[in-house]
C-alpha positions as CSV (number, residue, x, y, z in Angstrom):
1,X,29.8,4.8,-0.5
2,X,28.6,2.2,2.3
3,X,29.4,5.4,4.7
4,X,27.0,7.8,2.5
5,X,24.2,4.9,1.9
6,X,24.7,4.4,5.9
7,X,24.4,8.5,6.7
8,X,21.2,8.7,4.1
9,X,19.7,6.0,6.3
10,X,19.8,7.8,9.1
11,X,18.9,10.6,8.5
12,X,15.6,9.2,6.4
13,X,14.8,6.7,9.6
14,X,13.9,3.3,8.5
15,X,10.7,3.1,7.3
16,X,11.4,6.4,4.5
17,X,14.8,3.9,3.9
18,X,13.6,0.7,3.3
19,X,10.6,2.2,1.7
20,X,13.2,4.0,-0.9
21,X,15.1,0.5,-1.3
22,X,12.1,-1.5,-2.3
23,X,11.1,1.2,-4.6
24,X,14.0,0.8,-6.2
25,X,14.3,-2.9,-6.6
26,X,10.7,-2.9,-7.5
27,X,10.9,-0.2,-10.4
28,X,13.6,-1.8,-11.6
29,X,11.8,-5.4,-12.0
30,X,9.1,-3.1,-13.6
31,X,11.1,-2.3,-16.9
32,X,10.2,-5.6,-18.0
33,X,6.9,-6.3,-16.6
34,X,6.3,-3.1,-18.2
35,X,7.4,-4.6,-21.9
36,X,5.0,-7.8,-20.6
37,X,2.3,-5.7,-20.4
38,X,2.8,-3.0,-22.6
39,X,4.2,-4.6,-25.5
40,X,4.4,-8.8,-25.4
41,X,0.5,-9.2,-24.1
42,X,-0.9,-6.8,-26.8
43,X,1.4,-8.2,-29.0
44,X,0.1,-11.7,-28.4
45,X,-3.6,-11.5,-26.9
46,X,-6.1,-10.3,-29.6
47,X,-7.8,-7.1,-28.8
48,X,-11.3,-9.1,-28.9
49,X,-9.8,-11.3,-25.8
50,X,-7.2,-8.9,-24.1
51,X,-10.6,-7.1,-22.3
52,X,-10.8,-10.6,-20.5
53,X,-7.2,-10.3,-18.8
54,X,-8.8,-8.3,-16.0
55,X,-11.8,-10.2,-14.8
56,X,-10.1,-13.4,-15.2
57,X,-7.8,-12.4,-13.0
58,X,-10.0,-11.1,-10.7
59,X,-11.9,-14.3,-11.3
60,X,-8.4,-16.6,-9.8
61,X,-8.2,-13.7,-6.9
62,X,-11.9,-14.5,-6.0
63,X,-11.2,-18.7,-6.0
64,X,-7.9,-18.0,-3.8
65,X,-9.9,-15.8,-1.0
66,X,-10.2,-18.4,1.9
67,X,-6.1,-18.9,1.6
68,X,-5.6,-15.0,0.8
69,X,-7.6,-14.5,4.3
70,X,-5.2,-17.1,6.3
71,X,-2.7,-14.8,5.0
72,X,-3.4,-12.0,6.0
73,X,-4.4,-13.8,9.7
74,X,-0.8,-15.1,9.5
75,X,0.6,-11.4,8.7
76,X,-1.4,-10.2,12.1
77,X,0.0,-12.7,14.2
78,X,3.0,-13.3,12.6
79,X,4.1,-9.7,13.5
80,X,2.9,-10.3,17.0
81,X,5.1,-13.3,17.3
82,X,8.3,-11.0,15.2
83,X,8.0,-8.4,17.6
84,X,8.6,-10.8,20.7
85,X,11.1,-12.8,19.0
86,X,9.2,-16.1,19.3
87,X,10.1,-18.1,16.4
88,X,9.2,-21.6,17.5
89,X,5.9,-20.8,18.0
90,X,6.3,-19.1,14.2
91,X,7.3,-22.3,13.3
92,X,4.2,-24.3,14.5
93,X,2.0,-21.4,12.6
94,X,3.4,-21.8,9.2
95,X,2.9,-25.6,9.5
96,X,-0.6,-25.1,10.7
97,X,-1.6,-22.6,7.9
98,X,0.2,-24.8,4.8
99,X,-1.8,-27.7,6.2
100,X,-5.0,-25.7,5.6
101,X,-3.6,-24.5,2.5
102,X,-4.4,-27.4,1.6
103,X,-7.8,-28.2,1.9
104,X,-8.4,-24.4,0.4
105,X,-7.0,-25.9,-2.7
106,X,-9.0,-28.5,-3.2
107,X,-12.6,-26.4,-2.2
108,X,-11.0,-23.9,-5.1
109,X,-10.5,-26.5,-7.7
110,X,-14.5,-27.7,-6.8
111,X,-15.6,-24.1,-6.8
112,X,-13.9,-23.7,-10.2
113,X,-15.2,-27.1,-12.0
114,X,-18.9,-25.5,-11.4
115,X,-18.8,-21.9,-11.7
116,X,-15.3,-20.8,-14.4
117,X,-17.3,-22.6,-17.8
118,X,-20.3,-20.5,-17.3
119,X,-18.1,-17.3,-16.8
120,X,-15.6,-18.0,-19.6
121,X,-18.7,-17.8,-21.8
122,X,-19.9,-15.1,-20.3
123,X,-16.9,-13.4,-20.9
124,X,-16.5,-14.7,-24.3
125,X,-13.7,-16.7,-23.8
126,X,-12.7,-20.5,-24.9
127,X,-12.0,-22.4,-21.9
128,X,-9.3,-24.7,-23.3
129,X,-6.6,-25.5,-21.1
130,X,-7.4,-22.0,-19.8
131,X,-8.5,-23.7,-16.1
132,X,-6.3,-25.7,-14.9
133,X,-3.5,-22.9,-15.2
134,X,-6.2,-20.4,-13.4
135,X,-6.4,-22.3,-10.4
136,X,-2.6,-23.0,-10.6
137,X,-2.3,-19.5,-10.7
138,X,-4.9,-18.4,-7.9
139,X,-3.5,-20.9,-5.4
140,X,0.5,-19.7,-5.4
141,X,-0.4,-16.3,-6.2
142,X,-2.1,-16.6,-2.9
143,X,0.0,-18.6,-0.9
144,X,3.0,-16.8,-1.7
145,X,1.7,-14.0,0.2
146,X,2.5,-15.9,3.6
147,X,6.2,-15.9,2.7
148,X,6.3,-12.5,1.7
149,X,4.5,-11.5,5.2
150,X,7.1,-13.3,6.8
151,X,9.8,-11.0,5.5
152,X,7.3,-8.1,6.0
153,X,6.8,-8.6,9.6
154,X,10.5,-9.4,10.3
155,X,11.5,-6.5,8.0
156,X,13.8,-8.5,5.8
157,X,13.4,-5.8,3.4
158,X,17.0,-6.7,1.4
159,X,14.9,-10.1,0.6
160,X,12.0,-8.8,-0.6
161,X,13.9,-6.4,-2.8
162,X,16.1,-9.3,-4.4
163,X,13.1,-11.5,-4.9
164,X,11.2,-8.5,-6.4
165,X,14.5,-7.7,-9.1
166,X,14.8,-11.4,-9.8
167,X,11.1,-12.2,-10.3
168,X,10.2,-10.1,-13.3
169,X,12.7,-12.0,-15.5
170,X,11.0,-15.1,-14.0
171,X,7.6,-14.1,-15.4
172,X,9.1,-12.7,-18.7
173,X,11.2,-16.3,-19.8
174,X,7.9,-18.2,-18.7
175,X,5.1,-16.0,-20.9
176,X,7.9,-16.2,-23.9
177,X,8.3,-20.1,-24.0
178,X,4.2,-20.3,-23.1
179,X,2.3,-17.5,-24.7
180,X,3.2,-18.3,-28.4
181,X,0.9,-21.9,-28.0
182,X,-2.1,-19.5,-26.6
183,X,-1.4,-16.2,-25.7
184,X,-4.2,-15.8,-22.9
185,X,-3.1,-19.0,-21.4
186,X,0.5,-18.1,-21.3
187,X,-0.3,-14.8,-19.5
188,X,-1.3,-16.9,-16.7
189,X,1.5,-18.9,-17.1
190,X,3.8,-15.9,-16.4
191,X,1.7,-15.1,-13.8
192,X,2.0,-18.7,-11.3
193,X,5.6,-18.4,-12.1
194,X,6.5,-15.2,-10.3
195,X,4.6,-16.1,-6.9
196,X,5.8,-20.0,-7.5
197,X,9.4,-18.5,-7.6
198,X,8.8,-16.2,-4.4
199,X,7.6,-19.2,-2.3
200,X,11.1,-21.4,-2.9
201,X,13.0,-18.2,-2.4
202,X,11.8,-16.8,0.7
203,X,12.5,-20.4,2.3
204,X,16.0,-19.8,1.5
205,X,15.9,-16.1,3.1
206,X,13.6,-17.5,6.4
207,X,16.2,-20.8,6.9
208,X,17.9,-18.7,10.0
209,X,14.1,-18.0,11.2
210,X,12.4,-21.8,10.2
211,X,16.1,-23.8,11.7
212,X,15.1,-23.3,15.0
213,X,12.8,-26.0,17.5
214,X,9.0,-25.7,16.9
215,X,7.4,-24.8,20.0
216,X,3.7,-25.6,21.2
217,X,1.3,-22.7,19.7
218,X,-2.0,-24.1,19.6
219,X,-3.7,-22.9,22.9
220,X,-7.5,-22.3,23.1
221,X,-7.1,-18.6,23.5
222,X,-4.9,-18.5,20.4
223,X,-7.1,-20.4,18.0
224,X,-10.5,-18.4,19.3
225,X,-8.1,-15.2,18.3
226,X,-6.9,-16.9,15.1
227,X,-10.6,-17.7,14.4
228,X,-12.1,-14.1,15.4
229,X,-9.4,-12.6,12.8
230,X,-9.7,-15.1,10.0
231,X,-13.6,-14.7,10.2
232,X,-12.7,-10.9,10.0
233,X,-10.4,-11.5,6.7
234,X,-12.6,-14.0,5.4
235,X,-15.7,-11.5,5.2
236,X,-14.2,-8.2,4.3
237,X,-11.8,-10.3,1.4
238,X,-15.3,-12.2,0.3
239,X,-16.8,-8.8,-0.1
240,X,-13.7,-7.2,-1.7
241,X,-13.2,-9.7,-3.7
242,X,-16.7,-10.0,-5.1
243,X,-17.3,-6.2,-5.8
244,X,-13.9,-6.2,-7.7
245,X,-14.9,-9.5,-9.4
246,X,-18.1,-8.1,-10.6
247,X,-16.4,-4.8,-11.9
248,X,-14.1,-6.2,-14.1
249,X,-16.6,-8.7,-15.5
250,X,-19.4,-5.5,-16.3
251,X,-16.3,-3.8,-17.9
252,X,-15.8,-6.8,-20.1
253,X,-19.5,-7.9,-20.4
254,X,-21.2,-4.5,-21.0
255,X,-18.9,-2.3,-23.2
256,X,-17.4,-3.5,-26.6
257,X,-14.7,-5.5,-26.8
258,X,-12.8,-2.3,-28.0
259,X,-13.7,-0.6,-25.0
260,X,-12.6,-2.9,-22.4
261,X,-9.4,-3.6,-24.2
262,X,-8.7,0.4,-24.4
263,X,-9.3,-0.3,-20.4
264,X,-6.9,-2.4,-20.5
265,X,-4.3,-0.4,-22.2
266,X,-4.8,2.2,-19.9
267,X,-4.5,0.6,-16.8
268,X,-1.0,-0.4,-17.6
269,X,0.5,3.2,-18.4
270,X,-1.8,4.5,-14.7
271,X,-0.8,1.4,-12.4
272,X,2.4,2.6,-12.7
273,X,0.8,5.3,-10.1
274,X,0.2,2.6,-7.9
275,X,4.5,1.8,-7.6
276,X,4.9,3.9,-4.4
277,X,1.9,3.1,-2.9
278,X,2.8,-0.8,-3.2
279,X,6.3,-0.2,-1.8
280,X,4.7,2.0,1.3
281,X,1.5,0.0,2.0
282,X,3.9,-3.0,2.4
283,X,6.9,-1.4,4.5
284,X,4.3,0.6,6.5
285,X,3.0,-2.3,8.1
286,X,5.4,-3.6,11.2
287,X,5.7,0.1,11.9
288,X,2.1,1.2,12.2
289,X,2.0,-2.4,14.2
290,X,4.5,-1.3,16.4
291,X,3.2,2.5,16.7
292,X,-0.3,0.6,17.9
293,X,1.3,-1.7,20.3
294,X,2.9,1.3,21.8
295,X,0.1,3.1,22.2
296,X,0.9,5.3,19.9
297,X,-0.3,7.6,16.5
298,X,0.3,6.6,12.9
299,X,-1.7,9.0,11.9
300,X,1.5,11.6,11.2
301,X,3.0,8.4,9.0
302,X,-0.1,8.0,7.3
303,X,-0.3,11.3,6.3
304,X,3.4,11.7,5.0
305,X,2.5,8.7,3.0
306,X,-0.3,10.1,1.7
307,X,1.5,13.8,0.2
308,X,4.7,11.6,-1.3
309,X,2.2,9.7,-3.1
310,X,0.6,12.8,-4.3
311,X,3.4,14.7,-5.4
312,X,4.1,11.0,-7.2
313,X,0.6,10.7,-8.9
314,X,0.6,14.9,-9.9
315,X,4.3,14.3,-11.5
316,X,3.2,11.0,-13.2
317,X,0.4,12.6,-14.6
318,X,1.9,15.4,-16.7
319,X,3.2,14.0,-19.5
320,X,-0.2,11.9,-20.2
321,X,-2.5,14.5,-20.2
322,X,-0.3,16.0,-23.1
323,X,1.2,13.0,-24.7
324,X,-0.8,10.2,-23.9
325,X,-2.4,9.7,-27.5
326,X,1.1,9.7,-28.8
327,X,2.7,7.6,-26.2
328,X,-0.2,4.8,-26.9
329,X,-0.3,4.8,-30.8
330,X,3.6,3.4,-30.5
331,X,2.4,0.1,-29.2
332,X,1.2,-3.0,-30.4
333,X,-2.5,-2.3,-32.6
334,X,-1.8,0.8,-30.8
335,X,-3.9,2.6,-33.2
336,X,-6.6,1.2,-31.6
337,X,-6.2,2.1,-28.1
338,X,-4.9,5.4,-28.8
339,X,-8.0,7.3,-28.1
340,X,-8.7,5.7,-24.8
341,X,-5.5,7.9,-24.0
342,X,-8.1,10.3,-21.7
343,X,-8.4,7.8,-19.3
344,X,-4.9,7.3,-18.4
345,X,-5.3,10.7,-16.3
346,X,-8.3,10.1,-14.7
347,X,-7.2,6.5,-13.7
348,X,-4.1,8.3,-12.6
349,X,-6.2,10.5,-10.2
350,X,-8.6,7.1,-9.1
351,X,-5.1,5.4,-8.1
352,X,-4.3,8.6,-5.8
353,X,-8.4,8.1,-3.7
354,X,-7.8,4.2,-3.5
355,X,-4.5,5.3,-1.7
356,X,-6.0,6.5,1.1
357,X,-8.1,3.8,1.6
358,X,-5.4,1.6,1.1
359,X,-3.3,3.3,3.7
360,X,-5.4,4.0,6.0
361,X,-7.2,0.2,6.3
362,X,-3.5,-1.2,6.5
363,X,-2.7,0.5,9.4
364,X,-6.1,-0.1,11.4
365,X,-6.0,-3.9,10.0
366,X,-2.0,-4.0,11.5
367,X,-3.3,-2.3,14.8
368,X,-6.4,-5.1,14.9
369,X,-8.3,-2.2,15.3
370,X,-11.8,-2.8,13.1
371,X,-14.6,-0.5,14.2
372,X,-14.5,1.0,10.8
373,X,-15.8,-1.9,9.1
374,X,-18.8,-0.7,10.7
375,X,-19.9,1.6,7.7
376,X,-16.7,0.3,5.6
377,X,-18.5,-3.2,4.9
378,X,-22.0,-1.9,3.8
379,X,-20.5,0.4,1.0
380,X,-18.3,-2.9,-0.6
381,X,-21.5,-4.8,-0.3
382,X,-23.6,-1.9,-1.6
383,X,-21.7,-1.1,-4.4
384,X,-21.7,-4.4,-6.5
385,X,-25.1,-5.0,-6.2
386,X,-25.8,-1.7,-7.3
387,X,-23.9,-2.2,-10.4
388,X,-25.8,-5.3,-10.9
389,X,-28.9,-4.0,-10.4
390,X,-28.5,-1.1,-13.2
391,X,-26.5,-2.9,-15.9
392,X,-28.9,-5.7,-15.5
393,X,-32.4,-3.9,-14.5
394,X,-33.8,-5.1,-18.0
395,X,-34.1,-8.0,-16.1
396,X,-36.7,-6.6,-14.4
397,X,-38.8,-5.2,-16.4
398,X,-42.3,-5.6,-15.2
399,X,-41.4,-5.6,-11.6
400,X,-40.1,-2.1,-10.7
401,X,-41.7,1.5,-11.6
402,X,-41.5,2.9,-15.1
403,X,-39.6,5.7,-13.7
404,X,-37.1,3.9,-12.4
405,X,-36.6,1.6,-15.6
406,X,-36.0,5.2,-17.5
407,X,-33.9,6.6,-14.6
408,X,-31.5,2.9,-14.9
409,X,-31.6,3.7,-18.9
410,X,-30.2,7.1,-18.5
411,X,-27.1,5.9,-16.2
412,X,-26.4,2.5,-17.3
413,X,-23.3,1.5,-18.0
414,X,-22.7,2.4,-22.0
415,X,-19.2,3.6,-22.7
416,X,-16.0,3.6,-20.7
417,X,-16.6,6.9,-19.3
418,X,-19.6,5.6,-17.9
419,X,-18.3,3.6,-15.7
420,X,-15.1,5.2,-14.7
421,X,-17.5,7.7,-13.1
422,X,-19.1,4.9,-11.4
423,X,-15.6,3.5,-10.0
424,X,-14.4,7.2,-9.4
425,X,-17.9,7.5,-7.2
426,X,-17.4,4.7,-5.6
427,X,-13.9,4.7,-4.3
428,X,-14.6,8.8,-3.7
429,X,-17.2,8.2,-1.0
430,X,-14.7,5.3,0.5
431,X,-11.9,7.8,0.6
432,X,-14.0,10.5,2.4
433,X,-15.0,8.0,4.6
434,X,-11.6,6.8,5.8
435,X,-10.1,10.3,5.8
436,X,-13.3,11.2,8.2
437,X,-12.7,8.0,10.3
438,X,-9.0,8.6,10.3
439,X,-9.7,12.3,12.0
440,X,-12.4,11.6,14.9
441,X,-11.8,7.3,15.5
442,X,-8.0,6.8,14.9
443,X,-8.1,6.0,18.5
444,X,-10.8,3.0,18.8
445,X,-9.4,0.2,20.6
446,X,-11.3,-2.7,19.3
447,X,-8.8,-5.5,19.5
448,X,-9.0,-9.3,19.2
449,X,-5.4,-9.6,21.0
450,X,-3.4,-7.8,23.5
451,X,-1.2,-5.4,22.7
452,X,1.9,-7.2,22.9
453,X,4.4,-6.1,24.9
């Protein structure tokens, strides 16, 4: 067997390999986080609150931005360091970015004292214990990302895959013993456990990386670099995080309660389009890294990426369009949800356009290549305040044209439909744009840092 397994990996290379080995571990953790949230959170969470899942979680991403950005910072350099096998000074940088950690925490938990009452109500929700165990949840769920971009960047893929098959049961035991008290709180719960869990265990898998002597890091020309790409982060994970912040809440605050809990629904059964893109999105990056610092073209990987995730999202797709009504009505008030079963398609199809972006900004974001934020930026700043603009344009009534007040009427957001053809718009003219870039600039060599060697 260990001959076969060795002969496969071979001949598959080692990015189609490990990619195949963390799709495995990963689907398998997903058997139960797919009875979490197909079955216990439904189960649990009323349908009047289980539309708010989605923007309160969006709402913990947005508090844990300035720590999700030294992440990602820490990914950049972090592979720099991997690739020429300088660990002390790898050392010295976690210590550095934990210390800041820090004071992110204590910003979010400010942030969060002022601004999370006025959007639980807004979001008809009862605050409760609710926000303390947001922000518990916001700050591991983004510091275990560090970890995790350790064993990225030194491809400890074997890790990853263990912590990923160990982790679902993780969440499952802490939403059982939590969600029965309040099932909305428990959710979250469940959710600061899993990343919580990641952060102990990938100390254990790093102890042969983190055992040896720190070495002196801090230079001038490193912390201008660290600086130039956590502004970078900082800005373009502000923006992202805002527009996706605002989505979820219009989905929640505009439609019916029914609505944005059929959203809900559906999003479980089509995220399960977005399994291979995970796995590839997060093995893809120390090779397109290396490809870069090589001078060479990820464009051939990209695209490879981008047909095995097709043939993935066509496949997945199938049996929804003919059984999806069926498939829902089994579940939990599934009754209820069961003619939202339309949208698991079309969500389906909307996970396949964000691929592209998603592959596509990981490798130019691992090459520190970011010309494209040029005309990237604008549309993620655009798009939110658009929405804003024409869910909320009674607002301004009196102050713009007649004509436009009927042409805002005519397209506001009113059903679900609605505004999945917003979203589907949205990410569209994104897509086109990165597959555009991806053909005339994959070559820009805008770089913060040298190439290493």
């Amino acid at each position: 067997m260990r001959q076969l397994l060795d002969k496969l990996h071979a001949r598959l290379g080692d990015f189609w390999w490990y990619s195949l080995m963390l799709f495995c571990a990963c689907r398998a953790a997903d058997l139960l986080n797919a009875f979490v949230g197909l079955w216990l959170v439904p189960k649990y969470v009323d349908p009047s609150e289980l539309g708010a899942v989605m923007p309160l979680t969006q709402f913990a991403n947005f508090l844990a931005i300035p720590v999700a950005a030294f992440a990602n910072t820490f990914r950049n350099e972090l592979t720099r360091l991997s690739i020429n096998k300088e660990f002390g000074k790898l050392k010295t940088l976690m210590r550095g970015v934990f210390a800041a950690t820090a004071v992110f925490l204590f910003v979010a938990i400010v942030v969060a004292r002022f601004l999370l009452p006025a959007f639980l109500e807004r979001i008809r929700i009862v605050e409760g214990s609710l926000g303390l165990v947001i922000i518990a949840a916001s700050f591991v769920g983004a510091v275990a990302p560090i970890y995790s971009n350790a064993l990225q960047a030194l491809k400890k893929f074997k890790a990853q895959s263990l912590l990923s098959i160990v982790g679902a049961p993780v969440r499952l035991i802490a939403m059982l013993l939590a969600m029965p008290f309040r099932a909305i709180t428990g959710y979250f719960v469940g959710q600061a456990a899993v990343p919580a869990f990641n952060i102990a265990a990938s100390v254990v898998a790093l102890r042969k990386e983190l055992a040896v002597k720190a070495e002196p890091y801090w230079t001038n020309e490193v912390i201008r670099r660290f600086a130039k790409l956590f502004t970078i982060f900082l800005i373009t994970g502000g923006i992202g995080g805002f527009f996706l912040l605002v989505e979820a809440t219009v989905l929640r605050q505009r439609l019916p309660d029914l609505d944005s809990a059929g959203y809900y629904m559906a999003t479980r059964f089509s995220e399960i389009a977005t399994f291979l893109l995970a796995t590839i999105a997060f093995t893809i990056f120390p090779f397109t890294a290396e490809i870069a610092a090589k001078g060479g073209d990820s464009r051939p990987l990209i695209i490879k990426s981008l047909m095995a995730n097709l043939v993935f999202c066509l496949t997945l797709a199938l049996p929804f369009i003919f059984f999806g009504k069926t498939i829902l009505s089994l579940l939990p008030n599934g009754d209820k949800y069961a003619t939202y079963s339309w949208a698991i398609p079309w969500l389906i199809g909307l996970s396949f356009i964000t691929s592209i972006v998603g592959l596509y900004t990981t490798a130019e974001f691992s090459a520190n290549r970011f010309r494209f934020l040029i005309w990237y930026m604008p549309i993620d700043i655009a798009y939110p305040l658009l929405l804003l603009f024409v869910t909320g344009h009674n607002y301004f009534t009196g102050y713009i044209p007649t004509s436009w007040t009927e042409f805002l009427s005519t397209h506001n957001i009113y059903s679900l439909e609605t505004m999945l053809i917003w979203i589907s718009s949205f990410n569209g003219i994104k897509a086109v744009g990165c597959l555009i870039a991806m053909i005339f600039n994959s070559n820009s060599k805008i770089h913060l840092q040298p190439a290493p060697a």
